[in-house]
NUNU-453979 format. One record per residue (C-alpha): residue number from 1; residue in one letter; x, y, z. Coordinates in steps of 0.25 Angstrom, whole numbers, plus 5000, padded with zeros to 4 digits. Example, Ala and Ser with C-alpha at 12.3 -4.5 7.8 and 13.67 -1.06 7.14 Angstrom:
BEGIN
{1,'a',{5049,4982,5031}};
{2,'s',{5055,4996,5029}};
END
This chain:
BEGIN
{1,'x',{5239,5186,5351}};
{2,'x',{5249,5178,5343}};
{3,'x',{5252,5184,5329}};
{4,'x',{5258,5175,5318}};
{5,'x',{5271,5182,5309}};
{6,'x',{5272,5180,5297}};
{7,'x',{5281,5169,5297}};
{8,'x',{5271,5163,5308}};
{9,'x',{5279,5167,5321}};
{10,'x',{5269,5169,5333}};
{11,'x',{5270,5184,5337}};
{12,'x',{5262,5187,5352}};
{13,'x',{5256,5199,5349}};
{14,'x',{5248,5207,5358}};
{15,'x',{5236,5218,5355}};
{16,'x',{5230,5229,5363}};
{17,'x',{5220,5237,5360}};
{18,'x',{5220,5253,5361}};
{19,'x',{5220,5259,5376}};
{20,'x',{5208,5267,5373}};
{21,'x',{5209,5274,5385}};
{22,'x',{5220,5284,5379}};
{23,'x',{5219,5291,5366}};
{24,'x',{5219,5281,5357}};
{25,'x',{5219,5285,5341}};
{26,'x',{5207,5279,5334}};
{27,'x',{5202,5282,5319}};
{28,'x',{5188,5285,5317}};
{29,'x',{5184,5270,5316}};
{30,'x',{5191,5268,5332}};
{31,'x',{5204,5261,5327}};
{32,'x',{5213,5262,5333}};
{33,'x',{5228,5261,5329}};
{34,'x',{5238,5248,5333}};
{35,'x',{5252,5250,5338}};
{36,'x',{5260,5238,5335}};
{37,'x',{5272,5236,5345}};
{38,'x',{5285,5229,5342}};
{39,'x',{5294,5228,5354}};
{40,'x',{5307,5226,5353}};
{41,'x',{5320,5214,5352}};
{42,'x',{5316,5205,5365}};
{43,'x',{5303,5213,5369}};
{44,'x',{5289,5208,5367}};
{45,'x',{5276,5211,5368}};
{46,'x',{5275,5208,5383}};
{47,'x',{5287,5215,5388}};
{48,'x',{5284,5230,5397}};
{49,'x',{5290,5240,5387}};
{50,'x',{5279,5234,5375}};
{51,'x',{5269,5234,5383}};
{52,'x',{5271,5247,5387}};
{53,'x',{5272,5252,5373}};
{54,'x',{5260,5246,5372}};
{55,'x',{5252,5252,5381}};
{56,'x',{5255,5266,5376}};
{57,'x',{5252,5261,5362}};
{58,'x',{5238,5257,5367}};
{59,'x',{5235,5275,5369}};
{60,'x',{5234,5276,5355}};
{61,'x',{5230,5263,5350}};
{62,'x',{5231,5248,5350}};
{63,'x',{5243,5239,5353}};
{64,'x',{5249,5226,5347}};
{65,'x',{5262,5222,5353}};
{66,'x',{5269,5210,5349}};
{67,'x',{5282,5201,5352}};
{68,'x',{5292,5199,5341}};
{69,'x',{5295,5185,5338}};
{70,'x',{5305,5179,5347}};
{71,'x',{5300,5188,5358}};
{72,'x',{5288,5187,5368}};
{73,'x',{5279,5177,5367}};
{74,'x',{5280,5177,5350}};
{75,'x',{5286,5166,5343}};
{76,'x',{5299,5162,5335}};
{77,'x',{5313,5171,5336}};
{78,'x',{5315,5185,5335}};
{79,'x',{5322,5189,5323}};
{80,'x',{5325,5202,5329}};
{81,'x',{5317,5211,5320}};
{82,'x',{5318,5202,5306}};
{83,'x',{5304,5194,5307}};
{84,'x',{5298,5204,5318}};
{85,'x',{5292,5211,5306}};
{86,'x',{5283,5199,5304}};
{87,'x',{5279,5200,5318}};
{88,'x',{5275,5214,5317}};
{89,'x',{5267,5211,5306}};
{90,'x',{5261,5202,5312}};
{91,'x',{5257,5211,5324}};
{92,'x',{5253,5224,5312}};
{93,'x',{5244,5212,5305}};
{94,'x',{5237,5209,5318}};
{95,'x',{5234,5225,5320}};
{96,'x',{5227,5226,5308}};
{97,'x',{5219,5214,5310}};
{98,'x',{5214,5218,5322}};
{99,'x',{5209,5231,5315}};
{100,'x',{5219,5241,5317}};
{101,'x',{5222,5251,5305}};
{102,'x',{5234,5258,5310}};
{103,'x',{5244,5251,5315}};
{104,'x',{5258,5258,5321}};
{105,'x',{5271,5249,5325}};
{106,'x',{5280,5253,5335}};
{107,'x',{5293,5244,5336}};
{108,'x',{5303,5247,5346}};
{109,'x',{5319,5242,5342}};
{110,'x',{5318,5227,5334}};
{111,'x',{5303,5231,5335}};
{112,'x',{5308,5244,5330}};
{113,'x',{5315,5237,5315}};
{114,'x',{5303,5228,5313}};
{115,'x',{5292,5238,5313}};
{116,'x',{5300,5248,5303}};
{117,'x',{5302,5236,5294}};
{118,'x',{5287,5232,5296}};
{119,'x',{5283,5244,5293}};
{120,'x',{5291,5244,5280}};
{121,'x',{5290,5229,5276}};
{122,'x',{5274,5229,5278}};
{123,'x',{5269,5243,5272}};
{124,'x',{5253,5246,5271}};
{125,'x',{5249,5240,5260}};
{126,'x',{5259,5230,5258}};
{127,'x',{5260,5216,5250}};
{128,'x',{5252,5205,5258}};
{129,'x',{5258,5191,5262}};
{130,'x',{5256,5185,5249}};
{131,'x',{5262,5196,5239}};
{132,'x',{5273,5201,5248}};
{133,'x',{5285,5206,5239}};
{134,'x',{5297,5213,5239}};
{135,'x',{5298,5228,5238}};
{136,'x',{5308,5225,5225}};
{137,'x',{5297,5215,5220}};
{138,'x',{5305,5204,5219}};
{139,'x',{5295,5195,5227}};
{140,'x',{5290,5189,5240}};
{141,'x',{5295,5191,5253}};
{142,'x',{5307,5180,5259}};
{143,'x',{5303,5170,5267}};
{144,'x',{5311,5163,5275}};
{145,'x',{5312,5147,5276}};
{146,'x',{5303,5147,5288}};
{147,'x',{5293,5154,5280}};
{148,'x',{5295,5169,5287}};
{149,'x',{5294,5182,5278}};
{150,'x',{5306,5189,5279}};
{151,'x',{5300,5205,5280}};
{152,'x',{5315,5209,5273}};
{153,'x',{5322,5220,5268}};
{154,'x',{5316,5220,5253}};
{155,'x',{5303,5223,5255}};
{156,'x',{5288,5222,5261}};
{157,'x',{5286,5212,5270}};
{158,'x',{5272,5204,5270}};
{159,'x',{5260,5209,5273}};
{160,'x',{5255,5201,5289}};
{161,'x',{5247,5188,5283}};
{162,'x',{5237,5193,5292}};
{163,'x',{5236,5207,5286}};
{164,'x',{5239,5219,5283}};
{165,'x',{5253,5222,5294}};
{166,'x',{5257,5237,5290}};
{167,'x',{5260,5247,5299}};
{168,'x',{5254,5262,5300}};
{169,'x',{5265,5267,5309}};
{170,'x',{5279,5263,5310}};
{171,'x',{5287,5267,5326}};
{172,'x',{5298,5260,5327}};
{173,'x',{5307,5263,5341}};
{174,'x',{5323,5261,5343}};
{175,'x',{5324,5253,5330}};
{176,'x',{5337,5250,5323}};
{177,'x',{5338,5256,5310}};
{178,'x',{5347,5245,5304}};
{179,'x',{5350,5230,5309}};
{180,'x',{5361,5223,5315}};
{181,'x',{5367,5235,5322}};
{182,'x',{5377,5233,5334}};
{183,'x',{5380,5249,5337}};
{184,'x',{5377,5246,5352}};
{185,'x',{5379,5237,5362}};
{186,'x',{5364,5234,5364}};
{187,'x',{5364,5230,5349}};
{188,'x',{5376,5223,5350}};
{189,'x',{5370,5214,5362}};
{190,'x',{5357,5212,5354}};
{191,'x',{5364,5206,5343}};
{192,'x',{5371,5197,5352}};
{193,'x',{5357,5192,5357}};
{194,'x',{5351,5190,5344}};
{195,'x',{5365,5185,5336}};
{196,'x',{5371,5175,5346}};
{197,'x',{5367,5163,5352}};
{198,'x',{5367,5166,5366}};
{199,'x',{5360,5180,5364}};
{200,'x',{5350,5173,5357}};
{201,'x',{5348,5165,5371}};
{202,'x',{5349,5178,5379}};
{203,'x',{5339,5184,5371}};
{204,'x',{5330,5170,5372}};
{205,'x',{5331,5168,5388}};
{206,'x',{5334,5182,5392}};
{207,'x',{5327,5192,5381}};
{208,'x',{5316,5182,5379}};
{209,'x',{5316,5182,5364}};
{210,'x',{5320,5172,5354}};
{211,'x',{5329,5176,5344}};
{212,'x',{5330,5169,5330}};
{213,'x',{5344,5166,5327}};
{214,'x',{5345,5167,5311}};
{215,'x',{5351,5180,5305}};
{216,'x',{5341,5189,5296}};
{217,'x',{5340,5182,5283}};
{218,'x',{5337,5193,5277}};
{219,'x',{5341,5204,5283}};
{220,'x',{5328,5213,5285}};
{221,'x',{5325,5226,5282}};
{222,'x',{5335,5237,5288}};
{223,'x',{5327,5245,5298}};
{224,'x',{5331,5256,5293}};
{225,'x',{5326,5254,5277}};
{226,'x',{5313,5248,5283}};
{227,'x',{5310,5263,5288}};
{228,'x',{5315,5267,5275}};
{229,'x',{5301,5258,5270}};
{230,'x',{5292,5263,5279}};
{231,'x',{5286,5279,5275}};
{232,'x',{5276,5280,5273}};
{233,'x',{5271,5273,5286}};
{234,'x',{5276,5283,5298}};
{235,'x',{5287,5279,5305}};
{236,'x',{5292,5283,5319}};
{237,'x',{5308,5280,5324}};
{238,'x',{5308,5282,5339}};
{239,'x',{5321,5281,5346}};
{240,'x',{5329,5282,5359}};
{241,'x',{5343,5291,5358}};
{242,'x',{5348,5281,5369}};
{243,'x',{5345,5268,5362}};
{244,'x',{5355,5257,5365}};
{245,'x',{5353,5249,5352}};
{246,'x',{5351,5260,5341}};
{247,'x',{5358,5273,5341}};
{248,'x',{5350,5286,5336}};
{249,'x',{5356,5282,5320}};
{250,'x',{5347,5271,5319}};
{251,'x',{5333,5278,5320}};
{252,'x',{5340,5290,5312}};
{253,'x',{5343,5281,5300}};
{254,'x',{5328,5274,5301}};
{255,'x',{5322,5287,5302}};
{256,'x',{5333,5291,5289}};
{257,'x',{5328,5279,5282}};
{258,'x',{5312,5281,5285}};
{259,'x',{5312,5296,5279}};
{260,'x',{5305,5307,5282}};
{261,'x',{5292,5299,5285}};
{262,'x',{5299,5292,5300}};
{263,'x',{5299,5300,5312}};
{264,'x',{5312,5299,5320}};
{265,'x',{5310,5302,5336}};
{266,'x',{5323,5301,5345}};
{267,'x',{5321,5301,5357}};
{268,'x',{5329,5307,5369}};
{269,'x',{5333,5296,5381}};
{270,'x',{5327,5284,5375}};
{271,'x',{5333,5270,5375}};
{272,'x',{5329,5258,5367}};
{273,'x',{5315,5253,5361}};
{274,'x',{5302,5251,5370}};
{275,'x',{5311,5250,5381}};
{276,'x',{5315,5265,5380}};
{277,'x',{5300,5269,5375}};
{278,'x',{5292,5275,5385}};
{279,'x',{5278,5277,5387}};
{280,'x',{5280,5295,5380}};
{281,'x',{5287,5289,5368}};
{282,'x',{5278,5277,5365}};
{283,'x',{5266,5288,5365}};
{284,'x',{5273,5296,5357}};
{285,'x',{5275,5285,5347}};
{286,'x',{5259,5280,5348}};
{287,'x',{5257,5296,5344}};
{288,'x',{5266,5297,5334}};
{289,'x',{5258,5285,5327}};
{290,'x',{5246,5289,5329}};
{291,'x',{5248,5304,5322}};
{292,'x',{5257,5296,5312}};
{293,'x',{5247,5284,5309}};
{294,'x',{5232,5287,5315}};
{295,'x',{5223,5277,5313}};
{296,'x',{5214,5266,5319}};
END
């Protein structure tokens, strides 16, 4: 399936339906829920780690998974987080229109940013595509010269224009909770890819994903304050105390900044994002949405 973002970039998106031989949750109509998975920076929907995820999604219900732009088979440059939240609205829209009325997103590191600020740009109920406004009021929502919304830091983004693109239940995995960090190597050798010339090459010919190579104009919303926007839709912060990119203070200040409302879940011996996720954790994740967003 190819899904069109918002500002019209093609988005490969792939839907599975439940593994009704497990325990799947269903309301009394027979929906069942829909997990939406957002990989991480120069993953896709194809590559093993996601499809794993995937298939232990299926126990407890549905499945979308989808490349970011720039990656997989989707189209344009990644922006390595920035216009992603397009994409996953996108993905959440598509859900809905298929039936589903409980969606849960689980991103996973870059995955991880853009469904907290998804979850806080695109809130149940929010403005559709034609009235979006900022939170102050102080009018619509920036478009750039190519004709792209900018989802930025001032307030709700648009609604999908194909429907409603809210989340019922936020997880987001090894996530940063503030951007342009450079604390550790790993992080210092990401920026390298995505600033410089030939890092962008590496990342085109070796990482197979295509990197956009203007800076964020604007700036988009900080991890961290996203979270902050989120309550009262649950929110889970899963991370690994052996994470190469973000030490344990990031998930402590997202967990900080989401209140009382965010459940925070270090966990012993892990590494980094779907790569470090096996197949107990996943399921625990899947359980901890289905007690905390049941639904069909």
């Amino acid at each position: 399936m190819v899904l069109l973002a918002a500002d019209g970039v093609a988005i490969e998106a792939v839907y599975e339906p439940a593994d009704f031989d497990a325990d799947v949750t269903q309301d009394a109509a027979g929906r069942v829920p829909v997990t939406v998975v957002a990989h991480g920076f120069t993953g896709s929907a194809g590559r093993p780690h996601v499809r794993r995820a995937a298939a232990v999604f299926r126990r407890y219900g549905a499945v979308i998974t989808f490349s970011f732009r720039g990656h997989g088979a989707s189209g344009g440059r990644s922006t390595v987080g920035d216009r992603e939240v397009l994409d996953l609205a996108a993905a959440v829209a598509w859900a809905r229109r298929l039936g589903h009325r409980t969606v849960w997103t689980v991103g996973f590191s870059m995955g991880g940013s853009v469904v907290l600020r998804h979850a806080a740009l695109y809130p149940a109920g929010g403005p559709d595509a034609h009235a979006s406004r900022h939170a102050d009021g102080r009018g619509p929502a920036a478009a750039d010269a190519h004709g792209s919304v900018h989802a930025d830091g001032h307030g709700s983004g648009p609604a999908d224009a194909h429907g409603p693109a809210h989340t019922d239940a936020v997880v987001a995995v090894s996530a940063p909770a503030r951007w342009y960090y450079r604390g550790t190597a790993a992080m210092r050798r990401l920026h390298w890819v995505v600033t410089r010339p030939l890092g962008r090459a590496v990342g085109r010919y070796g990482l197979r994903t295509r990197i956009h190579t203007s800076d964020w104009d604007p700036v988009p919303l900080d991890p961290a304050e996203a979270a902050a926007r989120i309550a009262p839709t649950p929110l889970l912060l899963v991370h690994g105390d052996r994470d190469p990119y973000f030490p344990l203070d990031h998930p402590r200040a997202l967990a900080t900044a989401a209140g009382p409302q965010a459940d925070l879940w270090l966990e012993p011996g892990m590494g980094h994002a779907e790569n470090a996720a096996d197949e107990a954790l996943l399921a625990r994740i899947a359980d901890w949405a289905a007690r905390r967003a049941p639904g069909g």
